[in-house]
N, C-alpha and C positions, 0 to 999 in steps of 0.2 A: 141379675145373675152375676156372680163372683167371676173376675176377673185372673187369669192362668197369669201368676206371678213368677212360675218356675224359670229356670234359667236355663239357657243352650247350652249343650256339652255336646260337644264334637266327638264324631265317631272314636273309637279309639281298636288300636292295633292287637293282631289276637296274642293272647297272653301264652305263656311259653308252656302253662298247664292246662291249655283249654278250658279255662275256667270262665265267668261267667258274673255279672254286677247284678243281682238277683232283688227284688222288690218285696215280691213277695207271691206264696203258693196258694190256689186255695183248688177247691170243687164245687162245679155248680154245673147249672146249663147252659149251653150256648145260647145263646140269646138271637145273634146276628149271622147273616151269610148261610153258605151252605150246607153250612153242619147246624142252623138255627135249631132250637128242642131238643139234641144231640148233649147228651151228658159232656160234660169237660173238664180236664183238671189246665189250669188256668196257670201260667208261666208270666208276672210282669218284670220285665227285668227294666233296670232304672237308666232314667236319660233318654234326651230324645233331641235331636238335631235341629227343631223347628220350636217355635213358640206362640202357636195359636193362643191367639186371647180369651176362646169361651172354651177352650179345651178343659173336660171336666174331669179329668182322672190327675189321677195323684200319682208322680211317676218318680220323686225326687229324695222323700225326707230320709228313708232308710234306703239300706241296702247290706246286703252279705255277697262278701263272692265266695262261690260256690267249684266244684267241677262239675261237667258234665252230668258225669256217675248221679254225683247228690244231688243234683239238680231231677233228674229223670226220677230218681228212689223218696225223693219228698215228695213231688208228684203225685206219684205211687201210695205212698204213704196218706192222702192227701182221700185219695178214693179210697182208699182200704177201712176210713173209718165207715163206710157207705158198705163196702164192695171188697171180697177177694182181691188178695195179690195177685191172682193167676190173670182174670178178668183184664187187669190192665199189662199184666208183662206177657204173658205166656202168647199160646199160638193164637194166630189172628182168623179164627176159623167161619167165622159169625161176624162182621166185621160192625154189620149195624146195633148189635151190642156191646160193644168195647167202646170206651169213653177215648176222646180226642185230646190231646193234647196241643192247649194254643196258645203259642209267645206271643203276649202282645207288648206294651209297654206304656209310656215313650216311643220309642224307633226300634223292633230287635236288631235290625242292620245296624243299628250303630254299635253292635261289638259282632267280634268272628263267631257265626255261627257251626264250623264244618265240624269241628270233633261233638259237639252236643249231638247234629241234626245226623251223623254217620253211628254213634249210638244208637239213636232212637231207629234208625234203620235197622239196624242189627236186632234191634228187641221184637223188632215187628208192631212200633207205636206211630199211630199217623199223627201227623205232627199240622195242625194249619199257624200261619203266621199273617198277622195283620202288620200291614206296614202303610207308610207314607208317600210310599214311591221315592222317595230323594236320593236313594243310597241301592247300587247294585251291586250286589258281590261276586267276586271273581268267581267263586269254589263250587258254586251249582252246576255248569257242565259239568266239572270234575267228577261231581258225587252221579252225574248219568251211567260215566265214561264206568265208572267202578259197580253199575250195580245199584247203589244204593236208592234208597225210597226215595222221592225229591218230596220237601214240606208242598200244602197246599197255601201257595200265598193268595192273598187276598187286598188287594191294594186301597186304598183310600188316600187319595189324590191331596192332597195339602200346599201343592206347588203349582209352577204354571208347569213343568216338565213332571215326565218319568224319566226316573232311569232307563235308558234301551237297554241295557243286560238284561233289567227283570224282562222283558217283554214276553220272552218264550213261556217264562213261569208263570204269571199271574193268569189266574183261574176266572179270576170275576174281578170289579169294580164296583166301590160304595161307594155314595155321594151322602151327605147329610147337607140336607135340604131347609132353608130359612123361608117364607115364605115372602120376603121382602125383596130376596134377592136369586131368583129366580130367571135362567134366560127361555126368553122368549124364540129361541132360535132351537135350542133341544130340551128345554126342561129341566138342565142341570145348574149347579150353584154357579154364580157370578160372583162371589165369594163365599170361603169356607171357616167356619167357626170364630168370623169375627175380626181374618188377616188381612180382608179385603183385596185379596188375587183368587182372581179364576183358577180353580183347580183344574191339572191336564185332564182331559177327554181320553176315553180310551185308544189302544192306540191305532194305529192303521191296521187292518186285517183281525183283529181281535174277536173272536168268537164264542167267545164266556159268557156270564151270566151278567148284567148291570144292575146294582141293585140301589136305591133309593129310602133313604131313609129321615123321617120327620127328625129336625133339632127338635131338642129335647133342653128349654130356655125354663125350666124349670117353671112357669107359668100357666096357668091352666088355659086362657082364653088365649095365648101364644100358641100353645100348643095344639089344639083344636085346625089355630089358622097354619100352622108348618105341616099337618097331616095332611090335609086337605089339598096343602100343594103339591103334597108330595103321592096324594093318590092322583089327581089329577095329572102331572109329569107320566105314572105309570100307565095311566088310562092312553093319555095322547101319544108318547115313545112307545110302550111295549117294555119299560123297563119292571122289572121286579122292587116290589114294597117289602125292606127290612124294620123291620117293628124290636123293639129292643126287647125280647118276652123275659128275659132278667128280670129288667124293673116290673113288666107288666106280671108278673107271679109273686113278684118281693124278693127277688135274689140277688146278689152281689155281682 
């Protein structure tokens, strides 16, 4: 398996136009987590705080910044080859037919999310975000205190800590499971994609969903043995098995 050569870039401060270091848009289906099978128009914005070694997405070589606006209307645009404009902008009446919308990246925390994420609240588009846990941002009580939709985070652990900010927001936990490196104490990784630190455990009092998911080492007879540990983890905990149905249908 190919080695993540990408390099760290450190959060950076929100930009005076709420704009945004954009990777790249597309549509598909969610694959992973609680919107899995759940159509998606996909947000990777570029850079990422940490540098996992078997980390397999591409978060670095391009990018545009964007605002908010155009970032939400390519999106948009994004499903409209599929699907109506109304379907994704208009009123949220039917909500398990409207496609989701998910920042992932690199890290989205590693740029200011609030004028994006208080757009999307105003349009009536749910918004999830997968992140790393490293990085809490100040602005999510704010966006409570105001009203606005809060994104569904979805944390995947890559450190020995979480941020305590996210704590209130994180919906669920993902682990991606090696089967070499497996504890025997909960069934979760004893390292994560190759950095060799324990990923945080979820946190005290946490009531979401834990979700489990086989590495994906690009090998077929690897792969077989990373499933099996990872149904097995779900069999013995009670935690939930995430299957990446992307790849398993052929989509991006």
């Amino acid at each position: 398996m190919e080695r993540n050569l990408q390099v760290i870039e450190k959060p950076i401060p929100r930009q005076e136009d709420g704009s945004l270091q954009v990777h790249s848009i597309w549509y598909t289906i969610q694959g992973e987590g609680p919107y899995a099978g759940r159509p998606a128009a996909f947000v990777r914005l570029t850079g990422c705080n940490l540098q996992c070694p078997l980390c397999d997405t591409e978060y670095t070589a391009t990018r545009t910044r964007m605002s908010a606006l155009q970032v939400i209307l390519a999106a948009a645009q994004a499903v409209a080859d599929a699907r109506s404009w109304d379907r994704f902008l208009g009123p949220v009446s039917i909500p398990s037919q409207h496609p989701v919308l998910v920042l992932t990246g690199g890290e989205p925390f590693r740029q200011h999310l609030q004028e994006f994420l208080t757009l999307c609240s105003a349009r009536g588009v749910l918004v999830q975000i997968e992140t790393n846990g490293t990085l809490g941002p100040d602005y999510l009580p704010d966006m409570i205190k105001t009203g606005h939709r809060l994104p569904v985070i979805v944390c995947s652990p890559k450190a020995g800590l979480v941020q305590p900010r996210l704590y209130p927001f994180i919906a669920a936990y993902k682990y991606v499971l090696d089967y070499r490196e497996v504890s025997p104490e909960d069934g979760l990784p004893t390292s994560v994609l190759g950095n060799g630190i324990a990923p945080a455990r979820p946190h005290e009092g946490f009531e979401g969903v834990v979700y489990v998911q086989p590495l994906d080492s690009q090998d077929t007879e690897e792969n077989e043995a990373h499933l099996a540990a990872a149904v097995k983890s779900c069999m013995r905990y009670g935690y939930t098995l995430c299957m990446q149905l992307h790849k398993i249908v052929g989509l991006d």
